[in-house]
C-alpha positions as CSV (number, residue, x, y, z in Angstrom):
1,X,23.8,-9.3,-11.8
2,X,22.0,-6.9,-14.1
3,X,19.7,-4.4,-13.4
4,X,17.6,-2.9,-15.0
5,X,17.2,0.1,-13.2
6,X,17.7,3.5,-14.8
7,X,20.8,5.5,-13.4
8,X,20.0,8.9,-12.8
9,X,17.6,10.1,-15.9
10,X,18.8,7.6,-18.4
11,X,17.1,4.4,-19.2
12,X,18.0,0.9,-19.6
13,X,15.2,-1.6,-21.8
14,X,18.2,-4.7,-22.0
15,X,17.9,-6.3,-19.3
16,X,14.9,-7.2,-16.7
17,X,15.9,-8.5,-13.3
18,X,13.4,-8.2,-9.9
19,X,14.8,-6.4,-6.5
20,X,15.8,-8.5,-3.7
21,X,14.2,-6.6,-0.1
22,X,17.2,-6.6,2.4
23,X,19.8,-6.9,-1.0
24,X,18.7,-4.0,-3.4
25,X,16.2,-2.0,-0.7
26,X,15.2,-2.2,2.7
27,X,11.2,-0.8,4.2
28,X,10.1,0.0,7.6
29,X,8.6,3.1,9.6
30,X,10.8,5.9,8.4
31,X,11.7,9.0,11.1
32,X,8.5,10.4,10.9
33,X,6.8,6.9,11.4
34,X,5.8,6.6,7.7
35,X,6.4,3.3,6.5
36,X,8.9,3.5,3.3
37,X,11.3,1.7,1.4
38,X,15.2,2.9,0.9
39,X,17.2,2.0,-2.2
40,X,20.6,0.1,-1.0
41,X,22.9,2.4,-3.8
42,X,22.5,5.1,-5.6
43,X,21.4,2.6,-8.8
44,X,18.5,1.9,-7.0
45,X,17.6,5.0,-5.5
46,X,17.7,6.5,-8.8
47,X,15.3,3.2,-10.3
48,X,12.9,4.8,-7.4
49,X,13.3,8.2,-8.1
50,X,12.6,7.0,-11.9
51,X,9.4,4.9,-11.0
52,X,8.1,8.1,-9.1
53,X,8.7,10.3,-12.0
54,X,6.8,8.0,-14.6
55,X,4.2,7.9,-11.9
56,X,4.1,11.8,-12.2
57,X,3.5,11.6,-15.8
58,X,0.2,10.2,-15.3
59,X,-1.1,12.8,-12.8
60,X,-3.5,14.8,-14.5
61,X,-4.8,12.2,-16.5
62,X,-5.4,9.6,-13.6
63,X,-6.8,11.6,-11.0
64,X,-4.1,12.2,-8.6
65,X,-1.6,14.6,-7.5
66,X,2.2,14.1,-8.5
67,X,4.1,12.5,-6.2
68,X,7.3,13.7,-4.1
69,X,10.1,12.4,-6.6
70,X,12.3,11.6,-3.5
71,X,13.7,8.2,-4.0
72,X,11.9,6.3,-1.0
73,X,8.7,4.9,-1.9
74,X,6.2,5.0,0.3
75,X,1.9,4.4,0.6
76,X,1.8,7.7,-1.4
77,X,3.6,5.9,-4.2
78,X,1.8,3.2,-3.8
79,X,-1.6,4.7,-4.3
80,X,-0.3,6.7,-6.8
81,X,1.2,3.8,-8.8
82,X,-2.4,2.1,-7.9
83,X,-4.3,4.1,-9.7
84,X,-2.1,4.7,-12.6
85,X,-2.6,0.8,-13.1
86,X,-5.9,1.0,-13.5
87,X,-6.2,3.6,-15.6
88,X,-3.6,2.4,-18.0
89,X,-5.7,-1.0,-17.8
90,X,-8.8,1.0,-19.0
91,X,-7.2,2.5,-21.9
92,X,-6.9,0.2,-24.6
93,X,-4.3,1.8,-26.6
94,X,-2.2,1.0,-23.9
95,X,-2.4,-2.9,-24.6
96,X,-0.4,-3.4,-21.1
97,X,-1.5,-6.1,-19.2
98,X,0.2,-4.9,-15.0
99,X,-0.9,-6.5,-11.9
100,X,-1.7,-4.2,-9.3
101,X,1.1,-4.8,-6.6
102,X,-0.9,-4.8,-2.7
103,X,2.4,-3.2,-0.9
104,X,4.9,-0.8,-0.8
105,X,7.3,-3.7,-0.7
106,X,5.8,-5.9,-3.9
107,X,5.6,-2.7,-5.9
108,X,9.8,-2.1,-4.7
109,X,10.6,-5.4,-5.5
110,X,8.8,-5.3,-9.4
111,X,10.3,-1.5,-9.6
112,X,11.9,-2.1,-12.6
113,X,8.8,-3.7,-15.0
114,X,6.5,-0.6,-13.9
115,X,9.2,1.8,-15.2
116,X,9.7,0.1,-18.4
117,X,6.0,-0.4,-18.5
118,X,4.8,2.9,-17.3
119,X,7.2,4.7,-19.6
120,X,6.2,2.9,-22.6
121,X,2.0,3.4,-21.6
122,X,2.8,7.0,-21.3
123,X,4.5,7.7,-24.7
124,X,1.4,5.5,-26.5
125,X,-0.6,7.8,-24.6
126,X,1.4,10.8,-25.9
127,X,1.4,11.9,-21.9
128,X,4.4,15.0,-21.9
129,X,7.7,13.7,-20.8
130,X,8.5,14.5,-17.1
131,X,11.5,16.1,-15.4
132,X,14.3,14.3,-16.4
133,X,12.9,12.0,-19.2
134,X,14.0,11.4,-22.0
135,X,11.8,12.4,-25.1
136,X,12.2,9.0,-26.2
137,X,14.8,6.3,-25.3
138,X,17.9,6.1,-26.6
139,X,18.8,4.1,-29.1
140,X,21.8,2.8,-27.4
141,X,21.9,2.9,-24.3
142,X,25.5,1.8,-22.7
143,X,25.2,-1.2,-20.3
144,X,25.9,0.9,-16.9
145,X,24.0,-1.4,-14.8
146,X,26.6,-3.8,-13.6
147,X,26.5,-4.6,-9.7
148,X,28.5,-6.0,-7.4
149,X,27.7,-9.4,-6.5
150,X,24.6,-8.6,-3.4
151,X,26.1,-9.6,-0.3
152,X,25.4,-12.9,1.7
153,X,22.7,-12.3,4.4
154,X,23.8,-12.1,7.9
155,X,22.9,-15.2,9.9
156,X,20.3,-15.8,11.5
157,X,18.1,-13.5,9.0
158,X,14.7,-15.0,7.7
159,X,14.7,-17.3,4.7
160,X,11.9,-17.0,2.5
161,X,9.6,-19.9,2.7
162,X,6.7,-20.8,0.6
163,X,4.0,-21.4,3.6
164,X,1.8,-20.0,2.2
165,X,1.4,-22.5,-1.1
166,X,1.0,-25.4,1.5
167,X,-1.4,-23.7,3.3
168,X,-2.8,-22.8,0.0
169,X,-2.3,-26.3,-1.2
170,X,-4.0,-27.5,2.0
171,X,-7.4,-25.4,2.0
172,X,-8.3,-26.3,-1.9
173,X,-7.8,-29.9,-0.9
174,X,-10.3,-29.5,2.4
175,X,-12.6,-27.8,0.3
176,X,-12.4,-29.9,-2.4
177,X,-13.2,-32.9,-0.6
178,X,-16.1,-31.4,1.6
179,X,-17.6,-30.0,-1.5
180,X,-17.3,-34.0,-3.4
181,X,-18.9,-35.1,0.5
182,X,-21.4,-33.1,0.2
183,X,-22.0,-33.8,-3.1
184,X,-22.5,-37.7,-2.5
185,X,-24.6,-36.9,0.9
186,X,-27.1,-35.4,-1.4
187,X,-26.8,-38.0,-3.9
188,X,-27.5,-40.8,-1.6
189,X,-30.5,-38.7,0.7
190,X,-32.4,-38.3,-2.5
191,X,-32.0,-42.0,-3.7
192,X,-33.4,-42.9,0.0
């Protein structure tokens, strides 16, 4: 598998590949009760640490204060990466089309498009490079990205399921047909 995380302050445009909760990180209530995601590796915590410094850049442009570039994303990140969204969807220089991801977990899991994609928004927007980045990235950057194969999930632990899309499926359809009911009620009242 490749990721496309950057390791430590380097960064990696070749590949693209989406984080895996309970393979790549893991979220719950933290020690202080904080709900937060941890990186499994230090690949991934350094992909965090990354996401939170791009974050930074936006800071004084977006209306927030910088972030605590600590690895384990949490509702501050979050919010943070929330309202960096929208304001690199109001600026059209930017020409970056992101979807605003609703959880700490969703915005984990896509970690690795909003560093590419907040990185590349914050250059067009000639933002100042933040601690750690790069000026610019390198023209070459050596495939250091190479994981071990994630391992198998212990039994018993949830699949993923796609519920949802039935029950999705199933209200359209309901509303569908009681909207074409209705429809032919009224036909045939006014024809009476």
């Amino acid at each position: 598998m490749i990721l496309a995380m950057p390791l430590a302050d380097d960064y990696d445009y070749k590949a693209s590949t989406d984080l895996d909760e309970g393979t790549h990180f893991n979220c719950g209530p933290g020690s202080s009760g904080v709900y937060r995601c941890v990186g499994v590796g230090d690949d991934v915590i350094g992909g965090f640490k990354a996401l939170q410094r791009q974050i930074n850049r936006f800071a004084s442009v977006a209306g927030f204060s910088p972030i605590t570039v600590d690895g384990e994303p949490g509702p501050g990140t979050l919010a943070a990466a929330q309202a960096v969204i929208s304001y690199i969807q109001k600026n059209p220089a930017t020409m970056t089309s992101l979807a605003p991801q609703s959880s700490v977990n969703s915005l984990c899991a896509y970690a690795t498009s909003y560093v590419r994609s907040f990185y590349e928004a914050a250059n067009t927007l000639g933002l100042p490079a933040g601690e750690g980045d790069p000026a610019s990235p390198p023209a070459s950057t050596p495939d250091l990205t190479q994981l071990p194969a994630p391992a198998p999930a212990p039994a018993g632990a949830p699949k993923k399921s796609n519920t949802w899309l039935w029950i999705g499926g199933a209200f359209l359809l309901a509303a569908t047909a009681g909207t074409v009911g209705y429809v032919v009620y009224r036909r045939r009242q006014r024809r009476a």
